[in-house]
C-alpha positions as CSV (number, residue, x, y, z in Angstrom):
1,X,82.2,129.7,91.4
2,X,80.1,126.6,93.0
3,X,77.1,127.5,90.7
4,X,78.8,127.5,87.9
5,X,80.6,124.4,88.5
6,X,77.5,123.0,89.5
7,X,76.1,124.2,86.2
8,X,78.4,122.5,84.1
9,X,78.5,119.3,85.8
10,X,74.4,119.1,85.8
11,X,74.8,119.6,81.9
12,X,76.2,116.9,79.0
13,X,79.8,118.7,78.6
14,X,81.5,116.1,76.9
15,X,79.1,112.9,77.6
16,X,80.4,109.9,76.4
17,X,79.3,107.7,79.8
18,X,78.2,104.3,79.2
19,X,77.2,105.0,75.3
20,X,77.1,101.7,74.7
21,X,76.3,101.2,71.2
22,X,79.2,103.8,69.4
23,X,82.4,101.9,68.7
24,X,84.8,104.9,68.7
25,X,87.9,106.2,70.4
26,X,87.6,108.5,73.0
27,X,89.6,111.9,71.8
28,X,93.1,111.8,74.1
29,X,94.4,114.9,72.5
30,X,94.9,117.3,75.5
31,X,95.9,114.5,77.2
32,X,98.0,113.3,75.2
33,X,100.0,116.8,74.4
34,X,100.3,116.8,78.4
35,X,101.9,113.7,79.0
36,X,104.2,114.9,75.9
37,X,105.3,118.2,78.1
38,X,105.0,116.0,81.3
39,X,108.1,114.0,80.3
40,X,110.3,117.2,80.1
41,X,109.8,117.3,83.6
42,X,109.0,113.9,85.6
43,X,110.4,110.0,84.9
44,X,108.3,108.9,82.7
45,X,105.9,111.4,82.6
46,X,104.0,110.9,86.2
47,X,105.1,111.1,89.4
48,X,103.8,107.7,90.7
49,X,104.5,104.7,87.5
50,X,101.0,103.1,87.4
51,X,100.0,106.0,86.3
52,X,101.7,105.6,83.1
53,X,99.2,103.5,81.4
54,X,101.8,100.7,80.7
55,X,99.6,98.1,81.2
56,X,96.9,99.1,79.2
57,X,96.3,101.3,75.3
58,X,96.7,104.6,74.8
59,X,98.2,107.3,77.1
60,X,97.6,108.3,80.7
61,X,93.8,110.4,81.0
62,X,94.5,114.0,82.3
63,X,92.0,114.5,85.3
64,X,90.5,118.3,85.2
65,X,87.4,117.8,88.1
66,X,85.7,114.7,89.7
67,X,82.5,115.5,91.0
68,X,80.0,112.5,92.8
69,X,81.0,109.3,90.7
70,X,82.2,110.9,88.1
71,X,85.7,112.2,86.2
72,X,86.4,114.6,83.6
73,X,89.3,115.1,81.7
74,X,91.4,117.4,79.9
75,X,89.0,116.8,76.3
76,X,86.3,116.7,78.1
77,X,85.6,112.8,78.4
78,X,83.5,111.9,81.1
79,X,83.7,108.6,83.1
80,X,81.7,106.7,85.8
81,X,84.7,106.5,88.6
82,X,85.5,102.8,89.6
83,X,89.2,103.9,90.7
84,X,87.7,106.3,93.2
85,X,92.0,108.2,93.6
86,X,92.8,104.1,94.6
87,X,89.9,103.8,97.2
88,X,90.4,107.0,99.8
89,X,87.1,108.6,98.3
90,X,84.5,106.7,99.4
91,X,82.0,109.3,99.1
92,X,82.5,110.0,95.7
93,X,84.3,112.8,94.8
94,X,84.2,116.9,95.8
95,X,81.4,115.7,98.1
96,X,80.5,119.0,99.7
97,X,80.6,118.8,103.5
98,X,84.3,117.1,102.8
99,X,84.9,120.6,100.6
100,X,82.7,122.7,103.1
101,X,84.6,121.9,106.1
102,X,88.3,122.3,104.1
103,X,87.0,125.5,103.2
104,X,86.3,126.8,106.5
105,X,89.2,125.2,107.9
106,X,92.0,126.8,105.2
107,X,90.7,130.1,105.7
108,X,92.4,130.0,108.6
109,X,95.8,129.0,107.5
110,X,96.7,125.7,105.7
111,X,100.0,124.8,108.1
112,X,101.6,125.3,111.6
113,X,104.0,122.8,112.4
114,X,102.1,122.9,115.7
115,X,99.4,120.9,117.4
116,X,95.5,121.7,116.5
117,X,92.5,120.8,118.3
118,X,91.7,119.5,114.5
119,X,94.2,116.6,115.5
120,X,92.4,115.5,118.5
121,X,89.3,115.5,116.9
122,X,89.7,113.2,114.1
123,X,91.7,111.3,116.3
124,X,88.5,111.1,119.0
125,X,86.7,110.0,115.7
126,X,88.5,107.1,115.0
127,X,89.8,105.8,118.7
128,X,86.7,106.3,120.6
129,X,84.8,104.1,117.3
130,X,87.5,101.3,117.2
131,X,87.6,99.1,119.6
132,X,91.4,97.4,118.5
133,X,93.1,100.9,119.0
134,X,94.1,103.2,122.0
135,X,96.4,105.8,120.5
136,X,97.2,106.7,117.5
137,X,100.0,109.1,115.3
138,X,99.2,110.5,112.2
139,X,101.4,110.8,109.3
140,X,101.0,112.1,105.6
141,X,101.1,108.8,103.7
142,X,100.4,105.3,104.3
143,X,104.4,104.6,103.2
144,X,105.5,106.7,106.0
145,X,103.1,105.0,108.5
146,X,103.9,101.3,107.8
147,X,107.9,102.7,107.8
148,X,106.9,103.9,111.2
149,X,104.8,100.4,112.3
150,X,108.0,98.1,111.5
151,X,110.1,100.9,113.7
152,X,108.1,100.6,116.7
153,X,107.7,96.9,115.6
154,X,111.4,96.5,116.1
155,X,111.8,99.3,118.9
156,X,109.3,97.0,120.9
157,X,111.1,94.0,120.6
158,X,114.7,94.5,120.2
159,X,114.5,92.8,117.1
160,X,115.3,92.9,113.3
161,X,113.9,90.4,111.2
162,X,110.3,91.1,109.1
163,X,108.2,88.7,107.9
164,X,106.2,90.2,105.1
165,X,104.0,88.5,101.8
166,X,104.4,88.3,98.1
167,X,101.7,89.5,96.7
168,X,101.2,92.6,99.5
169,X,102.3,95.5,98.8
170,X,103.0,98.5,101.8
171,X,104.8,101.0,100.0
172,X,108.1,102.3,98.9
173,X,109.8,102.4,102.0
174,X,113.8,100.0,101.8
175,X,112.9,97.3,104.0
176,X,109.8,96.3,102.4
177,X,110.1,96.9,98.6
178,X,111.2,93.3,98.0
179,X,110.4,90.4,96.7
180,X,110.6,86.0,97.5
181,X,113.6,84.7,96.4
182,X,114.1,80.9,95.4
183,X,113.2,79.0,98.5
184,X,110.3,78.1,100.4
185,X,111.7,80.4,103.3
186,X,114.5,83.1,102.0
187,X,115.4,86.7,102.3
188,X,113.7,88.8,100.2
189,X,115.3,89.8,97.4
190,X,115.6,93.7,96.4
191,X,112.5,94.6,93.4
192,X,114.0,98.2,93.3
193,X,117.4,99.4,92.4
194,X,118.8,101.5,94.8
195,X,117.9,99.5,97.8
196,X,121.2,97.9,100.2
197,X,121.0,93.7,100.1
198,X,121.6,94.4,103.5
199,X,118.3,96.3,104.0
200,X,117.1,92.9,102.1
201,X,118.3,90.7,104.4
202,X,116.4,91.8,107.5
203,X,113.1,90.6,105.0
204,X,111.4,87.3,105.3
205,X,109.3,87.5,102.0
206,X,107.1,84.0,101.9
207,X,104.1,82.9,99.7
208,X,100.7,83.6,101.5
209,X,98.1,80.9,103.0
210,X,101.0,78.9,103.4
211,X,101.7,77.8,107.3
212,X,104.6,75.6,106.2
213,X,106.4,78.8,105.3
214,X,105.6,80.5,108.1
215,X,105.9,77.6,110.4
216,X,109.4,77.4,108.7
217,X,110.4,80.9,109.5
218,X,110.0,80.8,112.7
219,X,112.0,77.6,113.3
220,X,114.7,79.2,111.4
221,X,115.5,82.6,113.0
222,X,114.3,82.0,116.1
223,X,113.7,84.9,118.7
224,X,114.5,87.1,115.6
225,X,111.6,88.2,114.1
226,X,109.7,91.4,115.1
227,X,106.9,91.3,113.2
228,X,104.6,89.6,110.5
229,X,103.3,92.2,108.2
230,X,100.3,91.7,106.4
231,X,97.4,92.9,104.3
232,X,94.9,91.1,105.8
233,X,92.8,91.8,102.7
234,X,95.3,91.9,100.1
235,X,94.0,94.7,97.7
236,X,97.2,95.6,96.1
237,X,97.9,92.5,93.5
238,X,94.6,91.6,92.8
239,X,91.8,90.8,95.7
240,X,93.4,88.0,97.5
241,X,90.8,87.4,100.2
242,X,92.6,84.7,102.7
243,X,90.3,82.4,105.5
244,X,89.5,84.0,108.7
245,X,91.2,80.7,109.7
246,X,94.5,82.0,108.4
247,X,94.7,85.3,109.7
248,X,94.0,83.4,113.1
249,X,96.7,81.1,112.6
250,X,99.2,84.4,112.1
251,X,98.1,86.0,115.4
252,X,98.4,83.0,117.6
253,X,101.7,82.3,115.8
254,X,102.6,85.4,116.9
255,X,101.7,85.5,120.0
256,X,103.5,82.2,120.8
257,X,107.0,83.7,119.5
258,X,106.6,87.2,121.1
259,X,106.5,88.9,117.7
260,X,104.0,91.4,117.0
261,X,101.5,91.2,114.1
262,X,100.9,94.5,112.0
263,X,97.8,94.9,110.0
264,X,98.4,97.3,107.2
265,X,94.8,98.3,106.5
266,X,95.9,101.4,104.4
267,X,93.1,100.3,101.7
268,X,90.9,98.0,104.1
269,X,90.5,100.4,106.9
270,X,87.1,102.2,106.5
271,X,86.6,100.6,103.8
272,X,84.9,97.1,104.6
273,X,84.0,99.0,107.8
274,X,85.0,102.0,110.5
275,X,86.9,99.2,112.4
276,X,88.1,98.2,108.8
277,X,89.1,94.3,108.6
278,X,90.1,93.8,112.5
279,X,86.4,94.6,113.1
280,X,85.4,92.6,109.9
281,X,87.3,89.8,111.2
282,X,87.4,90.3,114.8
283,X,91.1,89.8,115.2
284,X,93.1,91.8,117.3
285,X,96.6,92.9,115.4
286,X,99.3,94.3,117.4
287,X,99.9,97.3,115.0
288,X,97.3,98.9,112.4
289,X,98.6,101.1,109.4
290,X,95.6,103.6,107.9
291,X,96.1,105.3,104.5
292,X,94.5,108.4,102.8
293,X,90.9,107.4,103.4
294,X,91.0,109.0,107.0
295,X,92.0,112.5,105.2
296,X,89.0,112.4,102.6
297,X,91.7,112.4,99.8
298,X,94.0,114.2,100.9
299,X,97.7,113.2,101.7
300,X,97.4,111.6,105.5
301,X,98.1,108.4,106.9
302,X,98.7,107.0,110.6
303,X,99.3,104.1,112.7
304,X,97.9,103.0,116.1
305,X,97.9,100.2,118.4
306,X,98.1,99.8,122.5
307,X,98.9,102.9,125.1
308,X,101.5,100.1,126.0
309,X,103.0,99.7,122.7
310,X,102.5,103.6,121.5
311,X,104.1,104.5,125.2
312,X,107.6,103.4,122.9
313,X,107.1,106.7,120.3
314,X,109.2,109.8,120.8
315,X,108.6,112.3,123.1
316,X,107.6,109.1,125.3
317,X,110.2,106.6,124.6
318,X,113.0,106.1,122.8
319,X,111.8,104.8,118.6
320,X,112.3,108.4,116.7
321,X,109.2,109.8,113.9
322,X,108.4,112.6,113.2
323,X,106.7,114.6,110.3
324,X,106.7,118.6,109.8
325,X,103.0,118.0,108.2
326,X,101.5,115.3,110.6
327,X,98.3,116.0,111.4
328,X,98.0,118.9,108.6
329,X,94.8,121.1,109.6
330,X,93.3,120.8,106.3
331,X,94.2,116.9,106.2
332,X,92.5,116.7,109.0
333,X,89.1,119.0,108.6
334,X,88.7,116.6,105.2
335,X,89.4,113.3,107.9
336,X,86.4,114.8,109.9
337,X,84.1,115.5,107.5
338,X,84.3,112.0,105.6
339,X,84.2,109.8,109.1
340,X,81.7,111.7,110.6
341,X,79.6,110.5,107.5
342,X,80.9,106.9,107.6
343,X,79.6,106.8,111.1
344,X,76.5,107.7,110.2
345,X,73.6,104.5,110.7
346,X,73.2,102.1,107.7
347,X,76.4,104.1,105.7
348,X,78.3,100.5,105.8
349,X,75.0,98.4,105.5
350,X,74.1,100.5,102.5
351,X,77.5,100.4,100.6
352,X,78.6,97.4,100.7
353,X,74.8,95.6,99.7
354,X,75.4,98.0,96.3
355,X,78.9,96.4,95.8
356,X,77.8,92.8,96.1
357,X,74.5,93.4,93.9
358,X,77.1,94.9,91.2
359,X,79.6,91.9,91.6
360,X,76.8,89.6,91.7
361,X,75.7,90.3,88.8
362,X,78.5,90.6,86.5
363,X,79.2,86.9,87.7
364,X,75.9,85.8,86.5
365,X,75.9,87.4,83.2
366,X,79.5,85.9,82.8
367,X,79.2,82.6,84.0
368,X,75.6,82.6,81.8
369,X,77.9,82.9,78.7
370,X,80.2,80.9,80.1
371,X,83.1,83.4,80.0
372,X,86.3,82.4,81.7
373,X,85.9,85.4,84.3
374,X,86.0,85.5,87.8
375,X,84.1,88.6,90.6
376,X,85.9,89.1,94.0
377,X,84.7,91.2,96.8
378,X,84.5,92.3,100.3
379,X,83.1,94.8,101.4
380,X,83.0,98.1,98.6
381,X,86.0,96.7,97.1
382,X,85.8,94.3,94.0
383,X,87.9,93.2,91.2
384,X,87.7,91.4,88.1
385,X,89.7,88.5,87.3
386,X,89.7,86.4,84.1
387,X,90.0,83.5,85.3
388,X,87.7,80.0,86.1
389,X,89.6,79.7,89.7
390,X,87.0,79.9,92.8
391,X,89.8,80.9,95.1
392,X,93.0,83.5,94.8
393,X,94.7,83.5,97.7
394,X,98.3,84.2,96.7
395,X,100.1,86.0,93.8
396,X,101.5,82.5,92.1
397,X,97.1,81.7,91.7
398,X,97.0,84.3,89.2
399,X,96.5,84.3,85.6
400,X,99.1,86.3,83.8
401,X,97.4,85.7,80.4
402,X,94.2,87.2,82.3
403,X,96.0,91.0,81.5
404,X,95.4,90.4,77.9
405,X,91.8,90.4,78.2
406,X,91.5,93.1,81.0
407,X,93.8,95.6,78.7
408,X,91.1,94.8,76.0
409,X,88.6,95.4,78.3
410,X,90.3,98.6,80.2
411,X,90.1,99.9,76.6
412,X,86.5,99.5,75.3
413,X,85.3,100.6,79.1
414,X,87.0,103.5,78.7
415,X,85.7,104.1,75.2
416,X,82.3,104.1,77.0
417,X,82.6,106.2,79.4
418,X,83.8,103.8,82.4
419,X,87.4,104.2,84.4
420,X,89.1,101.4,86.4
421,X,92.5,101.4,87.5
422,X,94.9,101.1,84.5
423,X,96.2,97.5,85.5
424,X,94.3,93.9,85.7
425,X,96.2,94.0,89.3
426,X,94.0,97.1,90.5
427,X,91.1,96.8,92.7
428,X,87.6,98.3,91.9
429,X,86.3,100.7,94.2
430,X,82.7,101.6,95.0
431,X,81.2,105.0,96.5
432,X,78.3,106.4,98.1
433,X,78.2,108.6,95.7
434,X,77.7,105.2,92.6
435,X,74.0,105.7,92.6
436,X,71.9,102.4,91.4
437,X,70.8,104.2,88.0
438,X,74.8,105.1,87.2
439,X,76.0,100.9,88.4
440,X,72.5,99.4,86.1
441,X,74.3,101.4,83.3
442,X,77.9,100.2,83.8
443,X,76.7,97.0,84.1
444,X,75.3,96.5,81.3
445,X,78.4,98.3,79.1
446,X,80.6,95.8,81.1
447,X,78.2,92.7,79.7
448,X,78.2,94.2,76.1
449,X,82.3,94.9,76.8
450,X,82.5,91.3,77.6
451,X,80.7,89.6,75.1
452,X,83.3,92.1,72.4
453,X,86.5,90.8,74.3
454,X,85.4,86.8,74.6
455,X,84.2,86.8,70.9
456,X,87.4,87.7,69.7
């Protein structure tokens, strides 16, 4: 079966990468009949929304196989992979020791409900290699493990209050799916239905890089607030790199009001580096959230902090999780496989060089022409902003009109063969697997895609 597959991704099955020169549409029948069937059975067609392709033409791709950097879908269109499953594969895709140990492991049953030594060893992996953690609990999503964080957050402290930022995002859980309300310092406001105002008003929600605000918050609910939640690199509205300065500012804050600071590194962690942005910043948080990258793909997540502070989680103390599939023995053979490779000498060194040369120079060839278009980065993570502002460091700094141009530019990429994330909001992601030949082609499709959407 490998052979074959191997076969058919060697060949030119439905080509179109980076051909720059064709102005066509790529064919979206398949795809397009599935979303049509897909409807009869899930909300709007997919079961997570940015999937639906709101934000940009055309309907949602149907994936069939990834395989290094690359995607194919339903009709047989094949793209260069910038959205890498939102960051967790930073190997590329179906890279085969990831698949190899999976394999090996699922032959011997794909769920217990009981403890494996597969658990301890991915845990070894990443607590033995990180020198903010002690202990650490897996999960199966990075939703459930920040739910979990503001838990023992609160368990720890005996209180209720949550600071969080507009502009981060740490999943679908009550208590943090809201948004600022009018004032400097407020209660967050609900931004789902279905979620209590009382949930809401146990939310600080206030603007980021702004020590007024949080200043403010702590004058006004004094001895109240558990935690400060953060992205400390916000990747989930745009790149929204803050000073080292800042993030300093929230941990002595912290620290000085006996409130615990949570790093949710669900995208950042193992992804600027192993000791994601605690090592990249050398600032200790209190609390760290990982995400999927720690399971190769698949669904895992987990949080970790102190032997003191983890001494609070059931069966030791007395704040309640739990999870039926924590520490899932395939989850966890894919978790193995991908950090043992991260930890290998140069991986990081290598990786993130690639990313800035690629960044670097879309910048030039933009600001050459002049074109009202901004690069951010950090590490393998980059996103494009159209925009002439050196700096976004909150969600209020960025151009909405910006959208207009990237859903152009989503478009015509995607016409030649190249797949970012279907909103301006997304975040690039770059693999190991994005080999220098593959990122000197999609460079230059993004200058000839650039010079289209600015001539218009």
């Amino acid at each position: 079966m490998f052979d074959s597959l191997k076969n058919m991704l060697s060949g030119n099955d439905g080509d179109n990468t980076v051909s720059n020169k064709e102005k066509r549409e790529i064919v979206r029948e398949k795809s397009a009949a599935l979303y049509e069937k897909a409807k009869t059975f899930f909300p709007g067609g997919v079961n997570s929304p940015v999937r639906a392709f709101k934000s940009v033409y055309g309907t949602p791709l149907f994936i069939e196989k990834g395989d290094g950097c690359f995607l194919w879908d339903a009709d047989g269109n094949k793209f260069v992979d910038f959205c890498c499953s939102w960051g967790p594969l930073i190997l590329g895709h179906n890279h085969p020791k990831v698949r190899e140990k999976v394999i090996e492991v699922m032959q011997n049953g794909m769920s217990f409900g009981a403890p494996t030594a597969l658990e301890n060893e991915l845990a070894g992996l990443i607590v033995n290699n990180n020198k903010y953690i002690e202990k650490i609990r897996f999960t199966s999503s990075g939703t459930e493990a920040v739910m979990s964080a503001i838990r023992l957050a609160r368990g720890v402290t005996g209180r209720d209050k949550i600071i969080k930022f507009e502009g981060c995002y740490h999943g679908h859980s009550d208590s943090l799916l809201v948004k600022a309300g009018s004032g400097l310092v407020t209660f967050g406001e609900t931004s789902s239905a279905g979620i209590p105002k009382a949930f809401a008003n146990e939310t600080i929600v206030v603007p980021l890089n702004d020590r007024e605000a949080i200043s403010e918050a702590f004058k006004t609910f004094e001895s109240q607030i558990a935690a400060i939640i953060i992205e400390p690199i916000p990747a989930n509205n745009g790149l929204l790199l803050q000073d080292r300065e800042y993030l300093e500012f929230l941990r002595n804050i912290t620290k000085e009001n006996g409130t615990l600071l949570i790093f949710d590194e669900v995208i950042s962690g193992f992804r600027v580096g192993f000791e994601g942005a605690a090592g990249y910043y050398d600032i200790q948080p209190d609390i760290v959230t990982y995400g999927k990258i720690i399971g190769g793909g698949l669904p895992v997540g987990a949080y970790a902090s102190s032997s003191e502070i983890m001494s609070h989680i059931s069966p030791d103390g007395g704040v309640y999780q739990a999870g039926t599939l924590s520490g899932n023995p395939v989850a966890m053979a894919a978790g193995i496989a991908q950090l043992s490779e991260l930890l290998k000498s140069g991986f990081y060194k290598e990786l993130n060089a690639k990313t800035q040369e690629f960044a670097e120079s879309i910048q030039r060839y933009a600001s050459a022409k002049n074109y009202k278009l901004k690069v951010f980065k950090i590490g393998s993570i980059f996103w494009i902003s159209f925009t002439d502002k050196d700096k976004i460091q909150s969600a209020h700094d960025i151009d909405a009109g910006g959208m207009d141009k990237f859903k152009e530019m989503h478009k015509e990429l995607l016409n030649r063969g190249v797949y970012f994330g279907p909103s301006g909001y997304e975040v690039g992601f770059i693999s190991s697997a994005h080999n220098k030949m593959e990122l000197e082609k999609v460079k230059r499709t993004i200058f000839e895609v650039l010079d289209i959407i600015f001539k218009k």
